[in-house]
Each structure stands twice: as C-alpha cells, then as structure tokens.
C-alpha positions as a Markdown table, in Angstrom:
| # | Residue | x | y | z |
|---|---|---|---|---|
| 1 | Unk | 157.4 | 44.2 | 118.4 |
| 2 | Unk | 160.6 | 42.1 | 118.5 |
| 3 | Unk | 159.1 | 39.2 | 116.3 |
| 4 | Unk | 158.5 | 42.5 | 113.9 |
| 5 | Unk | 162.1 | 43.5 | 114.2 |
| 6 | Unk | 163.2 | 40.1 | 113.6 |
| 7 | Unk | 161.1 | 39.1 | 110.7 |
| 8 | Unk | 162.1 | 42.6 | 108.7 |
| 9 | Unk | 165.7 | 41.5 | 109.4 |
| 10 | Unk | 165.3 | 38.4 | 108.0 |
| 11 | Unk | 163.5 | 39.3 | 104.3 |
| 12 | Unk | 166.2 | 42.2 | 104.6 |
| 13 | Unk | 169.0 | 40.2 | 104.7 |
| 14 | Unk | 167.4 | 38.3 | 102.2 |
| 15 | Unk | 166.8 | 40.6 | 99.5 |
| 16 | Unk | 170.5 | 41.6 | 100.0 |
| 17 | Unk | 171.9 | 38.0 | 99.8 |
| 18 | Unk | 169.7 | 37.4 | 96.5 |
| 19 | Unk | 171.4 | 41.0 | 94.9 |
| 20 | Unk | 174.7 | 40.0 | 95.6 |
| 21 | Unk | 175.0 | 36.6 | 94.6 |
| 22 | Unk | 177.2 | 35.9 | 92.7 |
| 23 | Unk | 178.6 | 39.2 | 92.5 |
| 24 | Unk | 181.6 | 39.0 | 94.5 |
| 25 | Unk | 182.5 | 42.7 | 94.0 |
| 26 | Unk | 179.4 | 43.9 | 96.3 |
| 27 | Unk | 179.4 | 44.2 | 99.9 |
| 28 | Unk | 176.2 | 44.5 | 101.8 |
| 29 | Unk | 176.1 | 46.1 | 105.1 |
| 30 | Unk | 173.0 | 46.4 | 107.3 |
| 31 | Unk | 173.1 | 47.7 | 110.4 |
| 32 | Unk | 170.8 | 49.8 | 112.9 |
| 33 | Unk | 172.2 | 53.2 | 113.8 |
| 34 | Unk | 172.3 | 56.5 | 113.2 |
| 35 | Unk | 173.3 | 57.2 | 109.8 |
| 36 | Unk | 174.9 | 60.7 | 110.6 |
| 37 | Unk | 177.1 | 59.6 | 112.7 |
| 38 | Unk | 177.7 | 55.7 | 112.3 |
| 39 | Unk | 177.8 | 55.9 | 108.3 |
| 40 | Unk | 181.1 | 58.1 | 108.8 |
| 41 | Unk | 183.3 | 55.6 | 110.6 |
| 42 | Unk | 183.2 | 52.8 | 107.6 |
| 43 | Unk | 183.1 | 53.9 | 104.4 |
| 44 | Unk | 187.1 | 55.5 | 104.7 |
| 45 | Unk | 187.7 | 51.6 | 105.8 |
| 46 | Unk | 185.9 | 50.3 | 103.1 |
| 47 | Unk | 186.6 | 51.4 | 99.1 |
| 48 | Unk | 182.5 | 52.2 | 98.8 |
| 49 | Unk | 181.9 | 53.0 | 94.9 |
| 50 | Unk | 178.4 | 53.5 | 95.7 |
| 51 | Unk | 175.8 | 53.9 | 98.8 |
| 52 | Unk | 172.4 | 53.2 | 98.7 |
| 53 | Unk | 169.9 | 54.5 | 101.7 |
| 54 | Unk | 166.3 | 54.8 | 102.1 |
| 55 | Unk | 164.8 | 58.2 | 103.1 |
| 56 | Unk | 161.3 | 58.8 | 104.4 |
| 57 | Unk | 158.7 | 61.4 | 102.5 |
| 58 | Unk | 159.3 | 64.6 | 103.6 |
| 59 | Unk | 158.0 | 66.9 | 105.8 |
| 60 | Unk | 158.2 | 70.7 | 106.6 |
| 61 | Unk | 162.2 | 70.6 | 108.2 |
| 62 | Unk | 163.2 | 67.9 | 105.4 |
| 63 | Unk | 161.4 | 68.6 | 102.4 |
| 64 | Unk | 164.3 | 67.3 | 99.8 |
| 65 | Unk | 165.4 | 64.4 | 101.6 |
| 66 | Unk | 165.7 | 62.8 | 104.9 |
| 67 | Unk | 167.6 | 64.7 | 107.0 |
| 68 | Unk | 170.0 | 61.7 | 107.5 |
| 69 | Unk | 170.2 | 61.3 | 103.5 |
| 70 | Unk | 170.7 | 64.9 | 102.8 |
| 71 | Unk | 173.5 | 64.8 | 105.2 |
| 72 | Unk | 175.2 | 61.1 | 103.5 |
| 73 | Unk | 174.8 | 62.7 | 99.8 |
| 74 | Unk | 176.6 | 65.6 | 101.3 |
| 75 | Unk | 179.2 | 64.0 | 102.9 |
| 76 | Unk | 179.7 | 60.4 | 101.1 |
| 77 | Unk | 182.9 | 60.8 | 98.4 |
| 78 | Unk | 181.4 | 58.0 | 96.1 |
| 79 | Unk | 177.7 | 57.8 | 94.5 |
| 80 | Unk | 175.0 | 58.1 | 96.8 |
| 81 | Unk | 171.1 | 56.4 | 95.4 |
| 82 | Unk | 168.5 | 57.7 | 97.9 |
| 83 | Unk | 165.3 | 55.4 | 97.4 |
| 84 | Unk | 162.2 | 56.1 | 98.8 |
C-alpha cells in the first residue's frame, strides 16, 4: 500500500510541476489532510486567487459535492473549481 501512496505522489507532483512551469505566478500545494480543517490555516497566509479540489461522486448525505468541497466553496474568499 505504501509503494501505492508513493507512486500517486510522484505522477502528482508531476502533473503539478508540468502546469506550472513556467508560470511563476502559480503556487502548487499538495498535502494530505483534512480539507475542512487544514485548508483554513493557509489560504489567509497565502493571496489564493483560485482553489482547485477534487470531490468524489456523491452519495445520499453529499449529493451536490463532497462534503469537504461543499464546505471549501462555502468558505474559500477566492474562486473555488471542484473537479470530479
């Protein structure tokens, strides 16, 4: 399960290093948390103009969006793209 971990890491970082080169006005940030709750301590550090997050298909309790996407685009004071 760890070499799975690792090697999703890797072709995530990068896809994120090939979408910012040279664009020096993008930051990238990939971390493993919960969103809820770890996505509020950064973005009042960092001037986000935008926030991009995955959400899973619904279900019954989150039919709309993830539960932890709902809450970002609810919160987040910049633009907020959900992919799925």
């Amino acid at each position: 399960m760890d070499d799975l971990k690792a090697e999703a890491k890797s072709q995530l970082e990068e896809i994120i290093k090939n979408l910012t080169a040279n664009r020096p006005e993008c930051m990238s940030m990939l971390k493993k948390a919960r969103p809820k709750t770890a996505f509020w301590n950064w973005p009042k550090k960092i001037p986000a103009h935008m926030i991009i997050i995955a959400s899973h298909r619904p279900d019954i309790t989150t039919y709309l969006l993830g539960s932890n996407a709902a809450a970002v685009v609810r919160h987040a004071e910049c633009s907020v793209l959900v992919v799925r």
